[in-house]
C-alpha positions in Angstrom: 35.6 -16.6 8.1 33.6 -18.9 6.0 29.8 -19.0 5.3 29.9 -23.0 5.5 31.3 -23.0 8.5 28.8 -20.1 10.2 26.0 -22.7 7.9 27.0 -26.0 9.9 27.8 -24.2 13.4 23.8 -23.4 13.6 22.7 -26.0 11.9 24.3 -28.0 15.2 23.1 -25.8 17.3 25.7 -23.7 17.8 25.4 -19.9 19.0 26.8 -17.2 16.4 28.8 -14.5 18.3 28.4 -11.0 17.0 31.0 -10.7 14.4 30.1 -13.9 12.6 26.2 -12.0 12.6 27.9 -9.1 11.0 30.4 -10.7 8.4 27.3 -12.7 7.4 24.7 -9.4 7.3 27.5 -7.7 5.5 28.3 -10.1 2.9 24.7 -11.1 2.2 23.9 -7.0 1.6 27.0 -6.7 -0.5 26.1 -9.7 -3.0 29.5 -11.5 -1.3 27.1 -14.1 0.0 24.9 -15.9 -2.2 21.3 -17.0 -1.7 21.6 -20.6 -1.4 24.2 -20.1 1.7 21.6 -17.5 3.4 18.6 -19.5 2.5 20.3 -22.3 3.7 20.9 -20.1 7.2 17.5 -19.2 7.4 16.4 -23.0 7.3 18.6 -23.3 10.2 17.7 -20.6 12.0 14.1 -21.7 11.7 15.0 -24.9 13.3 17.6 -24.6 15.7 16.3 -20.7 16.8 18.1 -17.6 17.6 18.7 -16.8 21.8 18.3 -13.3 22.9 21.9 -12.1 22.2 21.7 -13.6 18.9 18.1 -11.9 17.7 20.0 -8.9 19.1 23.1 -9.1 17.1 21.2 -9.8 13.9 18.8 -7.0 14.5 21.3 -4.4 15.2 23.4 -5.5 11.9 20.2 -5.3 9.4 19.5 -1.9 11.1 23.6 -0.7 10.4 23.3 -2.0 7.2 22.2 1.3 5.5 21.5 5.1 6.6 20.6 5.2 10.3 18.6 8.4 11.2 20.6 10.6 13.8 17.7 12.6 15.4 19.6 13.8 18.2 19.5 17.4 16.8 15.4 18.1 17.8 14.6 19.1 20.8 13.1 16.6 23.5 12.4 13.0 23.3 11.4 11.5 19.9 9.0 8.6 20.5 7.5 6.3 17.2 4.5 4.0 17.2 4.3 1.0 15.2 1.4 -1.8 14.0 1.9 -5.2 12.9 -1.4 -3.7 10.7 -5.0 -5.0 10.3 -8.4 -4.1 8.7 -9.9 -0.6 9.9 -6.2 0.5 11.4 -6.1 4.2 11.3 -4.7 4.5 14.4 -1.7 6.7 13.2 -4.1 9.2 11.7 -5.5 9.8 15.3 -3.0 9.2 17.6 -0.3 11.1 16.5 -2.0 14.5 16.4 -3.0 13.6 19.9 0.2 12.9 21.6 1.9 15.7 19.6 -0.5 18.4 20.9 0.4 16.9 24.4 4.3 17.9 23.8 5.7 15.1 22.3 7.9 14.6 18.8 6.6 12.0 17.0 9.1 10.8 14.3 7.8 8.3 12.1 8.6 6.1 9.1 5.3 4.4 7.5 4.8 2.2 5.0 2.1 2.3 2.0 -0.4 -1.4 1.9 -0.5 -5.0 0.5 -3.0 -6.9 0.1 -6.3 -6.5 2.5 -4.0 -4.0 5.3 -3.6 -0.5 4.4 -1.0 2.0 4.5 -0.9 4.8 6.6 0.5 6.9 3.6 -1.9 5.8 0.8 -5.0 6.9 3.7 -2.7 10.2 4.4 -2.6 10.7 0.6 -6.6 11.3 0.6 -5.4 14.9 1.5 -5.1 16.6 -1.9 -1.3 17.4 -2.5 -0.2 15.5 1.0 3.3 13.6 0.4 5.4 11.4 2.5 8.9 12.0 -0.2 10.3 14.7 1.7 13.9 15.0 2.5 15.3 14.2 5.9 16.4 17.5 6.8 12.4 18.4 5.9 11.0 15.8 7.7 13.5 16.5 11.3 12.7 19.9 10.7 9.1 18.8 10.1 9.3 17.3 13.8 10.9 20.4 15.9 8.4 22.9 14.3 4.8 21.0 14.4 5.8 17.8 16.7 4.7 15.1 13.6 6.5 13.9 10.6 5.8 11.1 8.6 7.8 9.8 5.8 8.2 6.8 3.4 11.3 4.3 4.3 14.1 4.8 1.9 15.9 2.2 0.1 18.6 2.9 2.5 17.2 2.1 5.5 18.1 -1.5 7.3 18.5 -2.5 2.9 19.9 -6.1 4.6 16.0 -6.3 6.4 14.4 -5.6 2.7 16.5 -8.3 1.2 16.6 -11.0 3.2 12.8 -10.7 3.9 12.2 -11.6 0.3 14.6 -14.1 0.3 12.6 -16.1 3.2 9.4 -15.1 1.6 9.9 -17.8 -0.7 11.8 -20.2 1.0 9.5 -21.1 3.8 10.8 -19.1 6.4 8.8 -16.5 7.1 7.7 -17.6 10.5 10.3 -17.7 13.1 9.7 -15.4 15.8 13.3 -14.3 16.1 13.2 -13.5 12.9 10.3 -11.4 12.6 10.6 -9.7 15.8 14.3 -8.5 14.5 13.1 -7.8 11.3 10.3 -5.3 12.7 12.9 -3.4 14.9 15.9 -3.5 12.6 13.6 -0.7 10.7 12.6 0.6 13.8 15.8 1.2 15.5 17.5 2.6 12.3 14.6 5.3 12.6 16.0 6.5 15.4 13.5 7.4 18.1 14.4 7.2 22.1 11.2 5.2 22.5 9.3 3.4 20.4 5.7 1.7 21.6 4.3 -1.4 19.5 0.8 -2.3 18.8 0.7 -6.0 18.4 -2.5 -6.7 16.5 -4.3 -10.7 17.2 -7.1 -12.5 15.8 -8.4 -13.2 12.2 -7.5 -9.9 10.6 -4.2 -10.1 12.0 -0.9 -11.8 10.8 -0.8 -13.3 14.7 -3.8 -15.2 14.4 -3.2 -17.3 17.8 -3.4 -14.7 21.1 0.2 -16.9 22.3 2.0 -16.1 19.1 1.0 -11.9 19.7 2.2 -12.3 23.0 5.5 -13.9 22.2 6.0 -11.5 19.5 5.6 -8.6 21.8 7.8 -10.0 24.2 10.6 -10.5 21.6 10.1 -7.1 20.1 10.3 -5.1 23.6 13.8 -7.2 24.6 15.5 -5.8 21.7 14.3 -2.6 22.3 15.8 -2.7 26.2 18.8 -4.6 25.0 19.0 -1.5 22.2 18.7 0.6 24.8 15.3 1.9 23.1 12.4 2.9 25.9 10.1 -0.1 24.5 6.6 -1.3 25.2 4.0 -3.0 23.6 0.2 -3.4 23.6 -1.6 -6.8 22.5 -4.6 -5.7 20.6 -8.1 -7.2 19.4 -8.2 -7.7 15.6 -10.8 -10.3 15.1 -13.0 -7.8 14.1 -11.9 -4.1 12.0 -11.0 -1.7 14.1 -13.8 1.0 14.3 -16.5 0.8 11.7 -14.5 2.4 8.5 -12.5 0.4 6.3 -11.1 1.9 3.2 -8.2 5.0 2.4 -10.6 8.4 3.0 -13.2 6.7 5.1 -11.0 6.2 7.6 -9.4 9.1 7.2 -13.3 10.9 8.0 -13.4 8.4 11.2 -10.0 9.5 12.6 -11.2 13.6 12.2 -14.4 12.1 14.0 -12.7 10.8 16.4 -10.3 14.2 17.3 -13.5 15.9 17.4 -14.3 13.6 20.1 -17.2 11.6 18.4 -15.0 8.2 17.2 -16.2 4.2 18.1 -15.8 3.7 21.5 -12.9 0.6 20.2 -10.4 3.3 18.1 -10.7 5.7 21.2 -9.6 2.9 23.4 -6.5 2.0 21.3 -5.2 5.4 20.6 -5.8 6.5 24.5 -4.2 2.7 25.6 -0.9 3.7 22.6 -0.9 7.6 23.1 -0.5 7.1 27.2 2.3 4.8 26.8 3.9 7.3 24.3 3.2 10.3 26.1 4.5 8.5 29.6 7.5 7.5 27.2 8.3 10.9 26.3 8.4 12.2 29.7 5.7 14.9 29.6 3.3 12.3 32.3 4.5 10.7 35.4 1.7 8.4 35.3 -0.6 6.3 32.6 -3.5 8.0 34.1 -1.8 11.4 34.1 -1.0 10.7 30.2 -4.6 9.8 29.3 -5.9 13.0 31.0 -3.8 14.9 29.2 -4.5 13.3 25.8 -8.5 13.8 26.5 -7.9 17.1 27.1 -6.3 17.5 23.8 -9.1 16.0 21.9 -11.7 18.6 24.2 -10.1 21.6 23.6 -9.9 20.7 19.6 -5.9 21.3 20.1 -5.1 17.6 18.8 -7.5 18.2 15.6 -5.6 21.7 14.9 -2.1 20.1 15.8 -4.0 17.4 12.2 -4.4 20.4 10.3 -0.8 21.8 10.6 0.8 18.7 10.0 -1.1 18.1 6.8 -0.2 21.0 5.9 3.3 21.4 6.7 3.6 17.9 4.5 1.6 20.1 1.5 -1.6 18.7 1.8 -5.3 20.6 1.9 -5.8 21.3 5.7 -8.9 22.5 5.1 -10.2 18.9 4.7 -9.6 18.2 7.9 -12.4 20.7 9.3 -14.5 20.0 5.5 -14.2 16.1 4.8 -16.6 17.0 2.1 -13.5 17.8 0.4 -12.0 14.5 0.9 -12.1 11.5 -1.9 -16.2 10.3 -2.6 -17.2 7.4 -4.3 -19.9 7.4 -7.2 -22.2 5.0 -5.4 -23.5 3.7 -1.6 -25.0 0.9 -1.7 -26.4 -0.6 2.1 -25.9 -4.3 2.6 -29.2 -5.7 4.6 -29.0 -9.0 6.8 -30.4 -11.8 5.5 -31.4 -12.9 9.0 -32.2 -11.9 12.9 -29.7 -12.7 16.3 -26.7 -11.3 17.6 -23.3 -10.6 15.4 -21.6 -13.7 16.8 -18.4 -13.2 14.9 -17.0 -11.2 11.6 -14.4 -13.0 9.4 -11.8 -10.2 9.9 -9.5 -10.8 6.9 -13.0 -10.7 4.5 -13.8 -7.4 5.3 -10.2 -6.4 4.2 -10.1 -8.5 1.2 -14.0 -6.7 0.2 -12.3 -3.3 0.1 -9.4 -5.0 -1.9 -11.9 -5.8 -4.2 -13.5 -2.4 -4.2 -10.5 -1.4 -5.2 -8.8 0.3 -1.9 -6.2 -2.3 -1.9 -3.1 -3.2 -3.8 -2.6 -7.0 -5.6 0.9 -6.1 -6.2 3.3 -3.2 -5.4 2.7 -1.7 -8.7 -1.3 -1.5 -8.3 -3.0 2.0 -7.8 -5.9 2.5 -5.6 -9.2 3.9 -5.3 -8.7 6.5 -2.2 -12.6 7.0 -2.0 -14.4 3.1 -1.9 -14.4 0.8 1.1 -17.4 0.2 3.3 -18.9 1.6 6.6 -19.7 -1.0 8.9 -23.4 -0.5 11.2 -23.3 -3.6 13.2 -20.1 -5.5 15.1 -19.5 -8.4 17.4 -22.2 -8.2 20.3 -24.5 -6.3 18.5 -28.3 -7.5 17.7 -29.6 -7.4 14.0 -33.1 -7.8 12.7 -33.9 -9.0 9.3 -33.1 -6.0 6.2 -31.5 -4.1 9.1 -28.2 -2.4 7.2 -25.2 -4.6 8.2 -23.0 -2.2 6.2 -22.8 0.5 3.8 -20.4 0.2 0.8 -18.8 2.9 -1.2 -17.6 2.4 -4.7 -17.4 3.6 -8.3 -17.6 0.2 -9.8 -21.2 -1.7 -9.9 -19.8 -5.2 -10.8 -17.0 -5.1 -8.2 -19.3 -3.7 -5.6 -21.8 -6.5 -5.8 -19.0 -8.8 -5.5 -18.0 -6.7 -2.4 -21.4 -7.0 -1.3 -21.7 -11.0 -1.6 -18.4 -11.8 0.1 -19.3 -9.0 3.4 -22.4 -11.3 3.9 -20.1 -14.2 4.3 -18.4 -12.7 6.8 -21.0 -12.4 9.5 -21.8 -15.4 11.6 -25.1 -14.9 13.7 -26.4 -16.3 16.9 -29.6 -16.4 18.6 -28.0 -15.5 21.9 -26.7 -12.7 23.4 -23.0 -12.5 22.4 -20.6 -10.6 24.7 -18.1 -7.9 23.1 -14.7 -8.6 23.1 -12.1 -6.8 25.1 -10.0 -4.9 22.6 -6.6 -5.0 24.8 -5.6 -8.3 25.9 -2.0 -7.3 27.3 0.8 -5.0 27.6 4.1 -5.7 27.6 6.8 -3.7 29.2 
């Protein structure tokens, strides 16, 4: 078998059977196959397309191409969540507690941020002493005892995903749904949950800007979980606006303990009830959507999912206590409010500004090597829908820097576009895929 030849047969439009897929994953992982034959693949790929066995074939190989997770050994159903990411999404923060304190494991592999979207490990980190570098015997027996575990990926998980990724992040083909769908699940599936449920962010904040391209995402991402034989669903969700009103590492963190206490925006609520229903349906411990959103509610009431918080931060070495004192969590020096310049209804917010202010702030990474500020990031008062009058406060902002802060300030205000008529609220879920 020759990479030339497997090069030409797509670039024809030919179909690659599974064992060229694998001699081709293999080789590129091992350093047998060198960039300019793969690049060259990708290119093809990106014009000719993969078909559903294909995308299959390819994600199965990059998820066999390093340590897959046998979980087998805890109790139950495992089920994992996952977010393309966005500006304001906590979500894991919240909904994990709450479907764990309804029965179910919840084995999960996170990432840390880049750029404007955070990580659900940097905002975990805002617990004093909390780490995600635990083994994986701790982090399974993390999961039978207290129902949540959350680590970092390894360098040994789906490596072949890691590589070729970067490889098509500088050769222009990033952007081929096949692609992206299989490099999403590849991690996913080497995880090794029974059921996973995806939360397919759209709009301006998103990296699916266009509603259709979320959609077909989704659609891709949920066949290779059947054709896996993974329990796979997925949930088309509003990000033209954040999510909630807190954006920034320990902010949110305070807005997902709000929201376990049963006080979080009405928007987070939504998601992690429309998520933990599917999840808790998933794991088999509801018959019914309905049934699973009952039960999840009842968690929240009875403060079982807030408790379920504390053990989990602490089991993973963090100060639980800061879960029922967010005094103790990270503050920043100085809150400064941000006023509105003018009166009418909040006709639109430039999603991916807001993220990019609490870069700025400092909560963000440039690069992978950049450490953040846990404590800045801004509180928005006013969303999409919502009326403002003149030196009403649009926003608070949290920082320890003046100069970047004002800077923060400046670009927020160009992110509001105003009306003088009433403007309607979007609907956060646009779809679900199953």
């Amino acid at each position: 078998m020759r990479m030339y030849d497997l090069i030409m047969k797509k670039r024809n439009g030919g179909k690659l059977v599974k064992p060229e897929i694998d001699y081709m994953v293999k080789g590129f992982t091992a350093g047998e196959i060198p960039d300019y034959q793969m690049a060259a693949m990708m290119m093809a790929v990106y014009f000719v397309g993969l078909d559903e066995e294909e995308t299959l074939h390819l994600t199965m190989a990059m998820a066999h191409s390093g340590d897959m997770l046998d979980l087998s050994g805890i109790h139950g159903v495992k089920v994992d969540k996952h977010s393309t990411g966005g500006v304001g999404d906590k979500t894991s923060l919240a909904l994990t507690p709450m479907v764990a304190a309804c029965g179910i494991k919840v084995a999960k592999m996170s990432g840390r941020g880049l750029g404007h979207t955070g990580g659900t490990i940097d905002k975990l980190e805002s617990f004093a002493g909390f780490t995600t570098g635990i083994t994986q015997r701790r982090f399974m027996e993390n999961v039978e005892r207290v129902g949540i575990a959350i680590m970092g990926q390894t360098a040994d998980l789906a490596p072949a995903d890691k590589k070729l990724y970067a490889l098509r992040d500088v050769t222009a083909t990033v952007d081929n749904m096949s692609l992206i769908a299989s490099s999403i699940m590849s991690k996913k599936l080497a995880s090794g949950a029974d059921a996973i449920v995806l939360d397919v962010k759209t709009g301006s904040g998103a990296f699916m800007k266009a509603e259709k391209d979320a959609r077909a995402l989704a659609e891709e991402m949920v066949k290779i979980g059947k054709n896996a034989g993974r329990r796979t669903s997925a949930v088309i969700s509003d990000m033209d606006q954040p999510l909630g009103y807190a954006v920034g590492n320990a902010l949110e963190v305070k807005e997902a303990i709000a929201t376990l206490k049963g006080e979080g925006p009405e928007d987070f609520v939504e998601l992690c009830l429309a998520l933990g229903s599917h999840m808790v349906v998933a794991g088999g411990m509801a018959e019914s959507l309905a049934e699973a959103e009952g039960k999840l509610k009842q968690a929240v009431a009875d403060g079982s999912a807030l408790d379920k918080l504390a053990e989990f931060v602490e089991a993973q070495g963090g100060d639980k206590e800061a879960v029922y004192d967010t005094g103790r969590l990270p503050k920043a020096a100085y809150i400064e409010e941000v006023l509105s310049p003018q009166e009418g209804y909040v006709e639109h917010i430039v999603c991916d500004e807001i993220g990019i202010c609490s870069l700025m702030l400092g909560g963000g990474r440039e690069t992978k090597e950049s450490v953040i500020d846990l404590s800045v990031g801004m509180e928005l008062k006013k969303k999409v829908g919502d009326y403002v009058r003149i030196g009403e406060p649009l926003a608070k902002v949290h920082g320890n820097d003046k100069g970047k802060m004002e800077a923060a300030v400046k670009r927020l205000l160009g992110s509001y576009r105003f009306s003088g008529q009433p403007v309607g609220k979007p609907s956060l879920i646009k779809a679900v895929i199953e």
